[in-house]
C-alpha positions in Angstrom: -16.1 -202.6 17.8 -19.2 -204.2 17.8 -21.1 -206.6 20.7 -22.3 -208.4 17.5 -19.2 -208.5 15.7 -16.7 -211.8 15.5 -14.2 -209.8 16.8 -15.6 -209.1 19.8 -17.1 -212.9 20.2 -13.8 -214.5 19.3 -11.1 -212.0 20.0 -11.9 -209.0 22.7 -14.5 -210.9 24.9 -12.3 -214.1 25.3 -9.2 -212.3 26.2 -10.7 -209.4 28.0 -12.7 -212.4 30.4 -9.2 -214.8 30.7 -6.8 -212.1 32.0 -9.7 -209.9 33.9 -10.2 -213.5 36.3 -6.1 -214.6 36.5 -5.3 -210.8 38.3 -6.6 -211.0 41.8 -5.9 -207.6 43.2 -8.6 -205.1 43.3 -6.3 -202.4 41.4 -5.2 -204.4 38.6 -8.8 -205.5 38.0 -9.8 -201.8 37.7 -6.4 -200.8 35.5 -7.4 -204.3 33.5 -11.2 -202.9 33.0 -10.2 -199.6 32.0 -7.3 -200.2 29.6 -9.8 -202.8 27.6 -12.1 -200.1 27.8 -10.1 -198.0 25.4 -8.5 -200.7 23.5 -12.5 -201.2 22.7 -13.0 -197.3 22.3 -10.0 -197.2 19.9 -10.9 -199.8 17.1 -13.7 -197.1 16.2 -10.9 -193.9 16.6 -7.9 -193.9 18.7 -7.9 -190.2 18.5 -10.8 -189.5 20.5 -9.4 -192.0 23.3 -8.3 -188.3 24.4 -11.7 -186.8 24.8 -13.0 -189.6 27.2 -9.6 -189.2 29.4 -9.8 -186.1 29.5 -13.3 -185.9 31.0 -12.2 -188.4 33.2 -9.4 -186.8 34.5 -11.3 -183.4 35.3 -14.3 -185.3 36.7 -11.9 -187.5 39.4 -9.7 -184.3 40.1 -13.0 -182.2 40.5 -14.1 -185.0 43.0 -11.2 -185.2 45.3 -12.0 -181.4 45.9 -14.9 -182.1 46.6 -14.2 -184.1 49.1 -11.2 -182.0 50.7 -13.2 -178.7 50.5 -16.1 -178.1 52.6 -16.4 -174.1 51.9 -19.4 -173.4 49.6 -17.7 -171.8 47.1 -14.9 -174.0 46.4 -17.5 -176.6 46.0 -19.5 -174.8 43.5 -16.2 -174.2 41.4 -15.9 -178.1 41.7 -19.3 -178.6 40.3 -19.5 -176.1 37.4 -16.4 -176.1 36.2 -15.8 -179.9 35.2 -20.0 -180.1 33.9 -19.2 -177.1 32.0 -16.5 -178.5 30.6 -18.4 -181.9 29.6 -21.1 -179.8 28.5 -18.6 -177.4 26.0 -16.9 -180.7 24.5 -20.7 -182.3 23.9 -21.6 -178.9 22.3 -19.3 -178.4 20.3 -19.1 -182.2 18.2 -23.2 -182.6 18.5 -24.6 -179.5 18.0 -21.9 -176.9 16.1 -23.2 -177.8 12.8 -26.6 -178.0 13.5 -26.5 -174.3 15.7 -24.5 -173.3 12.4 -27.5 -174.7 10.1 -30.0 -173.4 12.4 -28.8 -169.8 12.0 -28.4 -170.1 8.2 -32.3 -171.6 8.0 -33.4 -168.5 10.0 -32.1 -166.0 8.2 -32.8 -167.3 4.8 -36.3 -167.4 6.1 -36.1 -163.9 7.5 -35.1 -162.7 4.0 -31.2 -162.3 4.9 -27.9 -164.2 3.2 -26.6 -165.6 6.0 -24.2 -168.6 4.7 -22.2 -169.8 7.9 -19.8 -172.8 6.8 -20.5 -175.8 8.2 -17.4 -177.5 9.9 -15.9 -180.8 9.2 -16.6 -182.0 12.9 -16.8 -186.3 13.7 -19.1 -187.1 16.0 -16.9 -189.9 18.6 -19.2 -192.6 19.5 -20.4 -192.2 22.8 -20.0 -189.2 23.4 -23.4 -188.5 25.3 -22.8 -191.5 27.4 -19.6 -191.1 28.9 -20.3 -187.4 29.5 -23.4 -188.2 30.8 -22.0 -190.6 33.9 -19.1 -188.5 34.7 -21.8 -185.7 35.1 -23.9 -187.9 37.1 -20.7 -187.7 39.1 -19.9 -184.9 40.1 -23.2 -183.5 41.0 -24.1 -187.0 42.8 -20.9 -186.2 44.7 -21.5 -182.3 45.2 -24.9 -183.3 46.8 -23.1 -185.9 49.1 -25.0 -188.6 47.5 -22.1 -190.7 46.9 -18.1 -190.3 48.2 -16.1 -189.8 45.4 -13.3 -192.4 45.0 -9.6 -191.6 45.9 -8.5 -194.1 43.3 -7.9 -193.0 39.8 -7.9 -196.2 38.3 -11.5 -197.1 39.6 -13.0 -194.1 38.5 -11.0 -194.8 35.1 -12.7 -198.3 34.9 -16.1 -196.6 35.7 -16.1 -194.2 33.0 -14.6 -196.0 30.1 -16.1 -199.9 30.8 -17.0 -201.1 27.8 -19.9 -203.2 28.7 -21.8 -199.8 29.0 -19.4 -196.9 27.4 -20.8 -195.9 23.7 -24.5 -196.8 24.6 -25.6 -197.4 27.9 -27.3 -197.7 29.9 -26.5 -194.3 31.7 -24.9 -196.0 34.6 -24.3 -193.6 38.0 -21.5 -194.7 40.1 -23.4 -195.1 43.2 -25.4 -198.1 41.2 -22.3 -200.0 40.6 -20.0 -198.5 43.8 -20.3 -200.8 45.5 -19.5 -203.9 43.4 -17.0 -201.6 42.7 -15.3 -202.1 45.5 -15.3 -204.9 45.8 -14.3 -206.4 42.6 -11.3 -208.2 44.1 -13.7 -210.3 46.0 -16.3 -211.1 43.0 -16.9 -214.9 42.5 -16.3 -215.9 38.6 -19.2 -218.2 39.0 -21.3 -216.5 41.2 -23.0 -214.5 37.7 -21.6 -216.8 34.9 -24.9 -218.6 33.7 -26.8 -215.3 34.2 -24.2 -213.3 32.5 -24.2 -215.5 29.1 -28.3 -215.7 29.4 -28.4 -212.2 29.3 -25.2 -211.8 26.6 -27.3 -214.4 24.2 -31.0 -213.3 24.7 -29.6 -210.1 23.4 -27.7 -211.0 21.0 -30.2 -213.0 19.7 -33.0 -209.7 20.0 -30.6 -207.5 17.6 -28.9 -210.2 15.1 -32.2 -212.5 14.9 -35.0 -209.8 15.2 -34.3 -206.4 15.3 -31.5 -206.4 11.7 -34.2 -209.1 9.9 -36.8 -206.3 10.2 -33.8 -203.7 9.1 -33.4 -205.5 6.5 -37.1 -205.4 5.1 -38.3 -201.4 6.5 -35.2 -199.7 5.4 -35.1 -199.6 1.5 -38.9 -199.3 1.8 -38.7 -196.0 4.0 -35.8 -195.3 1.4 -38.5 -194.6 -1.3 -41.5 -193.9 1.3 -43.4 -191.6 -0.9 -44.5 -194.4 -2.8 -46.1 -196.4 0.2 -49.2 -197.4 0.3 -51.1 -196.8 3.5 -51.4 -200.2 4.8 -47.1 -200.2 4.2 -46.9 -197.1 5.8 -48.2 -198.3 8.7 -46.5 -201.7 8.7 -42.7 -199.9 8.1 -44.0 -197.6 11.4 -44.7 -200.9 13.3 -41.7 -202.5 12.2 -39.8 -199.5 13.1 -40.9 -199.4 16.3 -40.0 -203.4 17.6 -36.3 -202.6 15.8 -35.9 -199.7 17.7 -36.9 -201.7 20.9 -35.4 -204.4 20.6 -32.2 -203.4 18.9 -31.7 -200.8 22.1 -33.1 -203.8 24.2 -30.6 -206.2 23.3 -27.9 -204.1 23.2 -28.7 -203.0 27.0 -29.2 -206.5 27.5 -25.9 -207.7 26.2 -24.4 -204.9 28.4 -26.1 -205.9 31.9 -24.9 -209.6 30.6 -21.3 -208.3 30.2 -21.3 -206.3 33.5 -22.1 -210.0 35.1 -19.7 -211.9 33.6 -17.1 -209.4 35.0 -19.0 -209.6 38.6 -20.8 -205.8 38.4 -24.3 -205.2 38.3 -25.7 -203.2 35.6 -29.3 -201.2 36.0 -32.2 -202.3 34.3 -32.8 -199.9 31.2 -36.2 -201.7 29.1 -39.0 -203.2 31.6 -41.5 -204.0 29.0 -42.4 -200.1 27.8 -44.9 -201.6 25.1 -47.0 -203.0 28.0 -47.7 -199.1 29.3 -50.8 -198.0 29.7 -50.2 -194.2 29.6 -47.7 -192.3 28.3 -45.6 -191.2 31.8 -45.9 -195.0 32.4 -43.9 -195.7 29.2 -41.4 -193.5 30.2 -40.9 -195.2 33.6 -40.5 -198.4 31.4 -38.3 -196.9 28.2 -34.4 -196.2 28.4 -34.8 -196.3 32.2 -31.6 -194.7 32.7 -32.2 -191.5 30.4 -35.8 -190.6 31.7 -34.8 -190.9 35.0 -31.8 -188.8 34.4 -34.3 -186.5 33.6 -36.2 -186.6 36.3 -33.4 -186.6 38.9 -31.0 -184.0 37.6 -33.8 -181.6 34.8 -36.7 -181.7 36.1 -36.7 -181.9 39.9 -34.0 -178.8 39.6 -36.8 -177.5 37.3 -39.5 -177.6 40.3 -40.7 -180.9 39.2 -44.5 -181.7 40.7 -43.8 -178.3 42.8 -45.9 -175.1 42.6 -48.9 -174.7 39.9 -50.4 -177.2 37.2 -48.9 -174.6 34.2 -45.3 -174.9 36.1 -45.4 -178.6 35.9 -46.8 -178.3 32.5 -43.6 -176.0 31.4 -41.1 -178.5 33.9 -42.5 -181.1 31.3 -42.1 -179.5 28.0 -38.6 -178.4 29.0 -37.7 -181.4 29.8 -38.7 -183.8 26.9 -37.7 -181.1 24.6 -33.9 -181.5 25.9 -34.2 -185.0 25.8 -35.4 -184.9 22.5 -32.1 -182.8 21.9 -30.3 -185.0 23.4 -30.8 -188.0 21.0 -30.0 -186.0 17.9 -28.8 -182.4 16.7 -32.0 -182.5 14.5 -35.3 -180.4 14.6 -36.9 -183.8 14.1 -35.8 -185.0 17.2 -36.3 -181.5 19.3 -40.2 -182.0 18.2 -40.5 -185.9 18.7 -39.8 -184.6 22.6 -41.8 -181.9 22.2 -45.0 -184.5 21.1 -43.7 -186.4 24.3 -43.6 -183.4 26.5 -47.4 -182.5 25.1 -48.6 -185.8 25.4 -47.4 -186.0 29.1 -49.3 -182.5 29.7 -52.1 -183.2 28.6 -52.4 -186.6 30.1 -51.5 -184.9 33.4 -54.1 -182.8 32.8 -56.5 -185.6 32.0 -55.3 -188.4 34.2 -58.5 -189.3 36.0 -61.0 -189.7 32.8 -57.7 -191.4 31.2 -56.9 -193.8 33.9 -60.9 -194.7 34.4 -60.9 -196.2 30.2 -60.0 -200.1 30.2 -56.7 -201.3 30.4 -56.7 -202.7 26.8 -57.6 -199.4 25.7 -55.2 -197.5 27.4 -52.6 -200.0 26.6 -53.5 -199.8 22.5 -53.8 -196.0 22.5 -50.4 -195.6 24.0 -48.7 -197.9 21.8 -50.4 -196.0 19.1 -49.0 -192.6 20.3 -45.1 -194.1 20.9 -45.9 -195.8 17.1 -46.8 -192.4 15.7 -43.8 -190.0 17.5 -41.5 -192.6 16.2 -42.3 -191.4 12.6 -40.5 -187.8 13.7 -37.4 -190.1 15.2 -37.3 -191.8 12.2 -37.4 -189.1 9.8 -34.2 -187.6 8.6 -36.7 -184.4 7.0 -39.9 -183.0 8.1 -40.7 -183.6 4.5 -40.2 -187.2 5.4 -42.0 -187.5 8.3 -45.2 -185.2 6.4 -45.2 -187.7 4.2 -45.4 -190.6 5.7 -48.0 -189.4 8.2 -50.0 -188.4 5.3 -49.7 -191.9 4.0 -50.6 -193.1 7.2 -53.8 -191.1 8.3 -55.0 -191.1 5.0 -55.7 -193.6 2.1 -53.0 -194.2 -0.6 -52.8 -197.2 -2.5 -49.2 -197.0 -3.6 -46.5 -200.1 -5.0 -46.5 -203.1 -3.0 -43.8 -203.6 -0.5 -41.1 -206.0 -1.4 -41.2 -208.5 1.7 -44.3 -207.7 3.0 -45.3 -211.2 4.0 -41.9 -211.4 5.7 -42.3 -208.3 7.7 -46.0 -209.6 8.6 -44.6 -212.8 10.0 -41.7 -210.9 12.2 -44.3 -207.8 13.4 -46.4 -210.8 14.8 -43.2 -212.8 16.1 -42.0 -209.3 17.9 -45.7 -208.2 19.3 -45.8 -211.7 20.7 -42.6 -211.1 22.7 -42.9 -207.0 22.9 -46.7 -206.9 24.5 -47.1 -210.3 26.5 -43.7 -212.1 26.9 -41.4 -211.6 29.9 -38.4 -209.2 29.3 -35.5 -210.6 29.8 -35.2 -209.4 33.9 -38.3 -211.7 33.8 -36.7 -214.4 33.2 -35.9 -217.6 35.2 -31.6 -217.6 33.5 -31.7 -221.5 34.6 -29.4 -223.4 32.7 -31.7 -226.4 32.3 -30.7 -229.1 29.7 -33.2 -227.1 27.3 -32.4 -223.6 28.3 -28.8 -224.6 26.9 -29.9 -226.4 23.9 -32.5 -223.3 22.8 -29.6 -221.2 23.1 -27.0 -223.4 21.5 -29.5 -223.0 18.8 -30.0 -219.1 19.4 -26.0 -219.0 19.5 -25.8 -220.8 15.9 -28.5 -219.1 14.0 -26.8 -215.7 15.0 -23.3 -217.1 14.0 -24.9 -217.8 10.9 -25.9 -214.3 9.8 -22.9 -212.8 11.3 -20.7 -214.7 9.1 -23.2 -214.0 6.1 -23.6 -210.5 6.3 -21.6 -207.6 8.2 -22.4 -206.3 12.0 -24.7 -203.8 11.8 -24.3 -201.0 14.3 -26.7 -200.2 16.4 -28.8 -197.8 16.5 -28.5 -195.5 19.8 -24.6 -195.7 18.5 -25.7 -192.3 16.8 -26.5 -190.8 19.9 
């Protein structure tokens, strides 16, 4: 099921909302949370309702050892064994085939007939999310960071609420514990108008901006060996504000969601066009994954600790698993890689970088995010060679069928990506004209939603 979907904005939402305020204790608000959770889950595949309870189940038993067992190595047993477990299910439906593939590419390049069969594997929406926060978890609760809950039912309603469960943000517990626990006592107006600002301002980012680009860029980059330069470089633009503000909105209809049902979701986009180096865009893009990172790869890695070159390899192994992480591709292990060199060598050239104007700095980053995108976006290297050929050097090429379209929306989304507020920016008064401009937001997006089906979105692949 789909945010953007009539479904979900006639059917799920409404009743989900109705019966969640009417209960009034704090464990039939949790068991209410997490059975809509998987009545969500299920209308993409009820059979893989068993994978996410079965990572929950291990996770909350794993925790109530942890907190009845104080010797070391009972602990450690608490710890490995239930993130090895969510580790070996992500493995094997992300990264089976493409381990399998991987093997058959090098030995056909070493001059051997390796042909291992691919398997007929489904990759369940999600996955990387859910396994993420009950990872988050367990080591959060093996480094007494947080308590781990006795009840079954809340820790049920943390890992499978829908708001946040099949693409973020990567919520740990300790963020929403304590509203959490007190959920019984959350106000239904207390969050309402800040809830459905947040709900329709992202909405309105995916249905109005970020599918209208879609819509133009896709069957162009379909046949992108015919581009022309200039098209080349507008599709990479384009690309980029539908990537942000398709994962934007989304994030953005989840924090409004989490209101609505009185919890506070984390902030996951602050701006990360406005960065003025490329660590600063990572402190401002998908919040919750780079500092996921940070807290539980790198810092384990050493982090800052020890010489420039270990900090230069903490980096590089750390961007290169998160460019793993977003796809079981080679294009996405070297779009981290480009991030994990770009973050070297601007740690090794900070004080000359951070001396240029803040213009500059500001247009050279976006320029580096605009060109790693190219990898992201490529399903080939053979696509990605080609359109960086077309982009860094001068083809003439077919014109591109709705260019003057795409030229009014890349100015429309600069606007709002490089100097408008983000939406945690913003005031969420419901003035007389704060409610008519999103009546009017509301309609336009029921329009194309009745015209044309939901589209997914895109981190749904991850």
């Amino acid at each position: 099921m789909l945010f953007n979907s009539l479904t979900f904005l006639f059917l799920f939402l409404p009743i989900t909302y109705v019966v969640f305020w009417q209960l009034t204790s704090k464990t039939r608000r949790y068991v209410w949370l997490a059975l809509t959770g998987y009545v969500f889950y299920s209308f993409w595949n009820y059979k893989f309702c068993s994978l996410m309870l079965w990572s929950t189940l291990i996770s909350y038993v794993a925790g109530l050892g942890l907190l009845r067992w104080q010797d070391p190595i009972r602990r450690r047993l608490c710890l490995v064994i239930p993130v090895t477990m969510d580790l070996a299910l992500l493995g094997v439906f992300k990264y089976t085939n493409f381990g399998l593939a991987t093997v058959n590419g090098v030995s056909t390049w070493l001059g051997h007939s390796t042909d291992l069969p691919l398997w007929h594997i489904v990759l369940p929406v999600g996955i990387s999310f859910y396994t993420f926060h009950t990872i988050t978890y367990i080591v959060d609760a093996y480094r007494g960071v947080i308590t781990p809950t006795r009840n079954v039912f809340e820790f049920a309603s943390y890992v499978s609420l829908f708001p946040q469960l099949v693409a973020g943000p990567i919520v740990r517990f300790r963020q929403i514990e304590r509203d959490l626990e007190n959920i019984d006592h959350a106000e239904r107006r207390a969050n309402l108008n800040i809830g459905w600002s947040f709900f329709l301002i992202g909405l309105s980012k995916k249905v109005l901006v970020a599918d209208t680009i879609a819509a133009v860029i896709n069957p162009a980059l379909a046949r992108h060996s015919d581009l022309s330069t200039v098209d080349a470089w507008m599709c990479m633009l384009g690309y980029s504000y539908q990537l942000y503000f398709d994962f934007s909105g989304y994030s953005d209809m989840a924090v409004g969601l989490g209101y609505l049902f009185g919890l506070r979701l984390p902030q996951n986009f602050n701006s990360p066009y406005r960065a003025t180096d490329i660590a600063d865009f990572w402190r401002r893009w998908h919040i919750s994954l780079s500092s996921f990172l940070r807290d539980y790869v790198y810092i384990p890695l050493g982090g800052n600790r020890g010489g420039r070159w270990r900090v230069y390899r903490n980096l590089m192994i750390t961007m290169l698993l998160g460019g793993l992480w977003h796809g079981a591709s080679w294009t996405f292990v070297v779009w981290g890689g480009y991030h994990g060199l770009l973050l070297v060598l601007y740690q090794a050239g900070r004080g000359s970088w951070d001396r240029l104007p803040t213009v500059a700095r500001r247009t050279a980053t976006f320029g580096l995010v605009v060109v790693g995108w190219v990898f992201f976006r490529s399903d080939t290297f053979e696509m990605a060679a080609a359109l960086l050929i077309r982009m860094f050097s001068w083809h003439a090429g077919s014109s591109l069928v709705g260019g003057p379209v795409l030229l009014g929306l890349l100015i429309v989304a600069a606007a709002a990506a490089h100097w408008g507020p983000n939406t945690f920016e913003l005031p969420h008064r419901w003035s007389p004209s704060y409610v008519a401009g999103f009546a009017l937001l509301f309609g336009m997006c029921l329009l194309v939603l009745y015209g044309a089906p939901s589209s997914p979105f895109l981190y749904f692949q991850f």
